[in-house]
C-alpha positions as CSV (number, residue, x, y, z in Angstrom):
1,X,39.2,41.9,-19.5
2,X,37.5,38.7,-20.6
3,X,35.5,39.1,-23.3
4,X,31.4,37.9,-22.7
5,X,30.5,34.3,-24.8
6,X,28.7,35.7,-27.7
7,X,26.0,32.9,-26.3
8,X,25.3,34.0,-23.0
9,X,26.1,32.2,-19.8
10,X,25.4,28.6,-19.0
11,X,22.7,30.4,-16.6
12,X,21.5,32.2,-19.0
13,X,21.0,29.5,-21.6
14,X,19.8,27.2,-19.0
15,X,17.2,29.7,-18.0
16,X,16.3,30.5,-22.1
17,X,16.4,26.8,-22.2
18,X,13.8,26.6,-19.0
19,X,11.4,29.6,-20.6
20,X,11.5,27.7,-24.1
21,X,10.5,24.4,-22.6
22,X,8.0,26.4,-21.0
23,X,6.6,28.1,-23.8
24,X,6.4,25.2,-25.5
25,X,4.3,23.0,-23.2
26,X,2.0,25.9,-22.7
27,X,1.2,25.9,-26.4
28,X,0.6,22.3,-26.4
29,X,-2.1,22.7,-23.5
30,X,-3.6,25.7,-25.9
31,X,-4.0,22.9,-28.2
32,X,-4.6,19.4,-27.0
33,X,-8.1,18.0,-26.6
34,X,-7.3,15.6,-23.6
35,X,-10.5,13.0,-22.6
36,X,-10.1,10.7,-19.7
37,X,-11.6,7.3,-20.3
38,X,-12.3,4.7,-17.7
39,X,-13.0,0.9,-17.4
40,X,-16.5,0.1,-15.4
41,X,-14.4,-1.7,-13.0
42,X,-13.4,1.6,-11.6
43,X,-16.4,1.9,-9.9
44,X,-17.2,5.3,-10.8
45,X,-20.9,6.2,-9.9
46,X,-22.8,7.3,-12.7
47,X,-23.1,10.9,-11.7
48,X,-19.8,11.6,-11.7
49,X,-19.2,10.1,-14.9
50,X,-21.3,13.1,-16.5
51,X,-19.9,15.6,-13.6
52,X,-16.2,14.7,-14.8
53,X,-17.0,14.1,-18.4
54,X,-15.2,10.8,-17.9
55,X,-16.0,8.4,-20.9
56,X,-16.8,4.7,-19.6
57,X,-15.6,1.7,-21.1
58,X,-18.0,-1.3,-20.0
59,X,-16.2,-4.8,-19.2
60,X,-18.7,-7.8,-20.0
61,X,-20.5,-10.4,-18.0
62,X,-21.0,-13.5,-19.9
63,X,-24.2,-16.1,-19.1
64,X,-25.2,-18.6,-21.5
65,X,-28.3,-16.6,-23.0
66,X,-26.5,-13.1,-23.0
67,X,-23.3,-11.4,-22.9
68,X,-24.6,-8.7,-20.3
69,X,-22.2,-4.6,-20.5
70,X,-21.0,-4.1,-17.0
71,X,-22.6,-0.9,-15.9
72,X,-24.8,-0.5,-18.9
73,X,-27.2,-3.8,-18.6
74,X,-26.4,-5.1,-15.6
75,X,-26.3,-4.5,-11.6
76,X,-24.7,-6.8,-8.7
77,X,-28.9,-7.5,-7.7
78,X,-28.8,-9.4,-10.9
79,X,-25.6,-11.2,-10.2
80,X,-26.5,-12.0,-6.7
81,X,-30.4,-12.9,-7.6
82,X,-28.9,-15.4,-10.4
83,X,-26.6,-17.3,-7.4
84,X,-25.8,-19.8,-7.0
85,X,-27.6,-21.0,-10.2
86,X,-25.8,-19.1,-12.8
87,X,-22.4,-18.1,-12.0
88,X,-21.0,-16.6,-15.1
89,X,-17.8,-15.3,-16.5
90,X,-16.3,-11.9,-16.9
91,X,-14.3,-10.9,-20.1
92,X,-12.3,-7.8,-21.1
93,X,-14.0,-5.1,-24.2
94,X,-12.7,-6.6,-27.5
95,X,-10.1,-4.8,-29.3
96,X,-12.7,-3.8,-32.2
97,X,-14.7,-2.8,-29.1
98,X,-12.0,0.0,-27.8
99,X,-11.1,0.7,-30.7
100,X,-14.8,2.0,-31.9
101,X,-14.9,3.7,-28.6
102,X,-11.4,5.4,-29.1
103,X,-13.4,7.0,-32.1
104,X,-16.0,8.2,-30.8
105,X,-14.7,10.0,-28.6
106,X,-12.1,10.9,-31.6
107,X,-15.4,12.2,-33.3
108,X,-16.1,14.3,-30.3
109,X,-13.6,16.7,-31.0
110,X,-10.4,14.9,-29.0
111,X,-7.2,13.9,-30.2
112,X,-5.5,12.7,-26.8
113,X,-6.8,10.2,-24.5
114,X,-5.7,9.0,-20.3
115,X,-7.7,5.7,-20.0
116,X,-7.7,4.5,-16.7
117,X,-8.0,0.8,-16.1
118,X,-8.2,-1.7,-13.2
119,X,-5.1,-3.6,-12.1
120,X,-3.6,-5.5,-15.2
121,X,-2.8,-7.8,-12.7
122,X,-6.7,-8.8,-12.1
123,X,-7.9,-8.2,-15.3
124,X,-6.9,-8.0,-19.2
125,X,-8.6,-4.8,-19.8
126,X,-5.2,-2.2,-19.7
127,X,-3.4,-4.4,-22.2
128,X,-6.9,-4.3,-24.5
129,X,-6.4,-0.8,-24.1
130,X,-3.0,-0.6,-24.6
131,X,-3.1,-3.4,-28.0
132,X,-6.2,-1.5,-29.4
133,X,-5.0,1.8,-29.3
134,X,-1.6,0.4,-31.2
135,X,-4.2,-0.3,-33.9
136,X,-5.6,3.3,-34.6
137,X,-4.3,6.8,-35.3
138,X,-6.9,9.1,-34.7
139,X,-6.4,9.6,-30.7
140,X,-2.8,9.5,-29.1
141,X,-3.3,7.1,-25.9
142,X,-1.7,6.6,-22.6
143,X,-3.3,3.4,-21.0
144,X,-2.8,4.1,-17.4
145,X,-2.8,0.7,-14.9
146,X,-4.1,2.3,-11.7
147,X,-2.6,-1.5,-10.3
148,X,-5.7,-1.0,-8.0
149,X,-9.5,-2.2,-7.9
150,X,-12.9,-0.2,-7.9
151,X,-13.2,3.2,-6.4
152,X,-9.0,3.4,-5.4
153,X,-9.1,3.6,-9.8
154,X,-12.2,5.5,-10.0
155,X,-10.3,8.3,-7.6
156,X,-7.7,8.3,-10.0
157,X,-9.8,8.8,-13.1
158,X,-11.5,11.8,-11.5
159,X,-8.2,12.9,-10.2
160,X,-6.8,12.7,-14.1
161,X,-9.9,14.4,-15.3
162,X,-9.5,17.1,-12.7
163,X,-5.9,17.6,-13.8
164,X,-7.2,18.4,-17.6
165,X,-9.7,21.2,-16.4
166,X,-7.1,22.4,-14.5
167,X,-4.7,22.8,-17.8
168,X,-2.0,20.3,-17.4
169,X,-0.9,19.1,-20.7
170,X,-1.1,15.6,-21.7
171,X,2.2,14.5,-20.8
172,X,2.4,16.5,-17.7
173,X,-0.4,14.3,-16.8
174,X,0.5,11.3,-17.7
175,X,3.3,11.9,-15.7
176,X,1.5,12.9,-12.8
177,X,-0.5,9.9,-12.9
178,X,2.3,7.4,-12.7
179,X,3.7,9.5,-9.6
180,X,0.1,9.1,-7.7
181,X,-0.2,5.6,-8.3
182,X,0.6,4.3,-4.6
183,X,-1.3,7.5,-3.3
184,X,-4.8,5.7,-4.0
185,X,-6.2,2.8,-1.9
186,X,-9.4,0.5,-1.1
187,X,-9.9,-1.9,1.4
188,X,-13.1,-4.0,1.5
189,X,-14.9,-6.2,4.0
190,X,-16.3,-9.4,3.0
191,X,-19.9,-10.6,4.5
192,X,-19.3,-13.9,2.3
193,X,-16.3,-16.1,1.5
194,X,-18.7,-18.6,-0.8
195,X,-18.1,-16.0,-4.0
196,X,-14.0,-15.9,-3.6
197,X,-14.7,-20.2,-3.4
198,X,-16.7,-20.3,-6.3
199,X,-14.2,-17.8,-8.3
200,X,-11.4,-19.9,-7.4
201,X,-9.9,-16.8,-4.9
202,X,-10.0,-19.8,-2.3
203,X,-9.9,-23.2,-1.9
204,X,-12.9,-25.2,-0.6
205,X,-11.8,-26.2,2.7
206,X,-10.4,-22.8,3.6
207,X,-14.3,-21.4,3.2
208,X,-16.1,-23.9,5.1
209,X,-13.1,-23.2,8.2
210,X,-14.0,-19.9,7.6
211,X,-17.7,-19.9,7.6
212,X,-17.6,-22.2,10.6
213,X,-15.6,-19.7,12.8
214,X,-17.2,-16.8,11.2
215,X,-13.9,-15.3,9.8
216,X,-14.1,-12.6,7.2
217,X,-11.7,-11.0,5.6
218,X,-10.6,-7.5,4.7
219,X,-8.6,-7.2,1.7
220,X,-7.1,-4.9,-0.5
221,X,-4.0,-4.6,-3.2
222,X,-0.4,-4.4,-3.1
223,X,2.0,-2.4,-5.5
224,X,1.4,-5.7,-7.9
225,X,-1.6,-4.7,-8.1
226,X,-2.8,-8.2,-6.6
227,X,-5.5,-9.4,-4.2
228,X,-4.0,-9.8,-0.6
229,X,-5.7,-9.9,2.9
230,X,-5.3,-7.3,5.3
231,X,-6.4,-9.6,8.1
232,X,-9.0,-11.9,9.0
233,X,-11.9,-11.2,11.7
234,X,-15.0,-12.5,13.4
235,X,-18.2,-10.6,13.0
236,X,-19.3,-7.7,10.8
237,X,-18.8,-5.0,14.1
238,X,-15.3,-6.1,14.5
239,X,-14.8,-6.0,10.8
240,X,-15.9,-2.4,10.1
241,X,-13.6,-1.4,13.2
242,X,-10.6,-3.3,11.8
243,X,-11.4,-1.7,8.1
244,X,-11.8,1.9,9.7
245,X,-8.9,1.6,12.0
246,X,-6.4,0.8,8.9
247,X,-8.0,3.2,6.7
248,X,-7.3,6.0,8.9
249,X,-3.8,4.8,9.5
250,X,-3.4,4.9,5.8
251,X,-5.0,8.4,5.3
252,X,-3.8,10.3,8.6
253,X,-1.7,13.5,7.9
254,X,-2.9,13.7,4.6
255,X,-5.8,15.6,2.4
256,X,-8.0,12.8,1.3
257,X,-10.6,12.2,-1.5
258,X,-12.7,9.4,-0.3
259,X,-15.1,6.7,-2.5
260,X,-17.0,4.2,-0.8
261,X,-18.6,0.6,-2.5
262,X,-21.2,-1.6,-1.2
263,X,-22.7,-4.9,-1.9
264,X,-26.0,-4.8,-1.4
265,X,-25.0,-3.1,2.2
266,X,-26.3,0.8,2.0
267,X,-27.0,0.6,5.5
268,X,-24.1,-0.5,6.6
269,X,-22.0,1.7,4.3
270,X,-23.4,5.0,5.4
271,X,-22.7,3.8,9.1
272,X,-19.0,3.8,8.1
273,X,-18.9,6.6,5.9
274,X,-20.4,8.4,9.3
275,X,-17.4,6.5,11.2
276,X,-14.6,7.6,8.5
277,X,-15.7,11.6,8.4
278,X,-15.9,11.3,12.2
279,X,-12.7,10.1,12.3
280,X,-10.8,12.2,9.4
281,X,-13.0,15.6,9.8
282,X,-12.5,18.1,7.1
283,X,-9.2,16.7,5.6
284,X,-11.8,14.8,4.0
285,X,-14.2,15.2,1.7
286,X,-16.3,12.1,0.1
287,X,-17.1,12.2,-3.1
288,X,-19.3,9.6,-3.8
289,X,-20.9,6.2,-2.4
290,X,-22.4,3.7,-4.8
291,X,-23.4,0.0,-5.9
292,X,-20.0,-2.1,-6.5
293,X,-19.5,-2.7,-10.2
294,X,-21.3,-6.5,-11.0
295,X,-18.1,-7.7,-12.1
296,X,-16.5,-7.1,-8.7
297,X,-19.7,-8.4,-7.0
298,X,-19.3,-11.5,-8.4
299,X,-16.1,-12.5,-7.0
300,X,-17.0,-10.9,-3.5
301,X,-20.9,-11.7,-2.7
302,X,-23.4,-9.0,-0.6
303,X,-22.3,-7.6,2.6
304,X,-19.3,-5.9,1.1
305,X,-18.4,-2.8,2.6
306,X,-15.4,-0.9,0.5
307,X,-13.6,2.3,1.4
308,X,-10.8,3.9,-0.9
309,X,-8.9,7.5,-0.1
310,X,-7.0,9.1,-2.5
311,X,-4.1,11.0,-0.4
312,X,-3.3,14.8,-1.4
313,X,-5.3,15.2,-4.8
């Protein structure tokens, strides 16, 4: 008869193996202090930011007397009361600027940090995040690019932040986070093309065609995390059909967080937000509606209606 390996099976290992890799992760959850920051651009309303103890990292709108902290000192009524006047520019936190934050929140008792950012395709913020945190030692960081816009990231940074009170270790997370991605979308309808013109989204002639024939767009990102258009309509009814119709294509089957954005637009946002639940019914839930960030209103004007579902959180 064949002796037993001294060792065990290759089950057995593999399952000692398994239950040690196990063991192991749940100790590091026993001991990590995980904090989940996000950029302003994720269009997270300020409740939620205390409800989800996310930490905010403000991007910066620059006019000629004052660089203004996005979220902090400044609202898309000041943006749009300042046009067409003043148009200013946006610019990314300095590195010294992350880094400072980075310790704070290092000072607050954490030592691992999931910071969320907008698409490093529309803005410099995720490599700020990523070059700063190269520069410190006091918090391990994973800079996350949601490759989306506005509430689609915001989702995501509540989704992370929901993940941590859950338990999930860091890298579990992190992990996690990279597999959602594509899961989390936003669409928005524009009331104005003369904001995209004078951003340089569009050239000239294409918004005078387009405010001649009434034509608005809907637009959203793709998995480069770029700026595309969904399609082009006439009229704000026609609009906020065409944006409801392929949201609910995109979120049908599915368990959905939903955020919702408005330039100066309440009304008409809590028209669709009505539309959406009517639509969805209690696969989903929304979670918040709010003000667009002022750096996003100032490449998209009033009248914008945005809705973003985050499938299976």
């Amino acid at each position: 008869m064949d002796r037993p390996d001294s060792d065990g099976t290759e089950s057995e290992r593999t399952d000692l193996d398994k239950k040690e890799s196990e063991r192991t992760e749940k100790e590091k959850m026993s001991t990590e202090k995980i904090a989940v920051m996000v950029d302003s651009g994720c269009d997270i309303a300020p409740e939620c930011i205390e409800k989800y103890g996310l930490w905010l990292l403000p991007l910066h709108i620059d006019y000629p007397e004052k660089a203004y902290l996005d979220g902090v000192d400044i609202d898309p009524q000041m943006v749009y009361d300042r046009y067409p006047k003043d148009y200013p520019k946006t610019s990314t936190p300095s590195l010294q600027e992350v880094i400072d934050k980075l310790g704070e929140i290092a000072d607050a008792g954490f030592d691992k940090v999931i910071a969320v950012c907008i698409s490093s395709g529309l803005s410099g913020t995720w490599n700020a995040v990523r070059l700063a945190s190269l520069q410190q030692e006091r918090v391990e960081v994973f800079a996350y690019d949601t490759r989306n816009i506005s509430v689609a990231s915001g989702l995501l940074g509540i989704w992370a932040s929901h993940k941590v009170s859950q338990g999930l270790s860091f890298s579990e997370i992190c992990r996690a986070l990279e597999e959602k991605t594509f899961s989390s979308k936003v669409m928005f309808y524009m009331d104005s093309l003369e904001y995209l013109k004078r951003g340089g989204r569009i050239g000239t002639v294409t918004s005078m065609i387009g405010q001649a024939l009434k034509i608005r767009p809907i637009i959203s990102c793709n998995k480069q995390g770029i700026y595309y258009t969904v399609s082009l309509i006439r009229g704000l009814k026609k609009g906020k059909q065409k944006l409801l119709s392929e949201m609910v294509k995109f979120c049908k089957g599915h368990r959905v967080w939903l955020g919702l954005g408005h330039g100066a637009a309440a009304e008409e946002l809590q028209e669709m937000a009505e539309m959406v639940i009517e639509e969805l019914g209690s696969s989903a839930e929304i979670l918040y509606g709010k003000q667009i960030a002022a750096t996003l209103a100032l490449n998209t004007g009033p009248g914008l209606i945005g809705v973003a579902a985050l499938l299976d959180p």
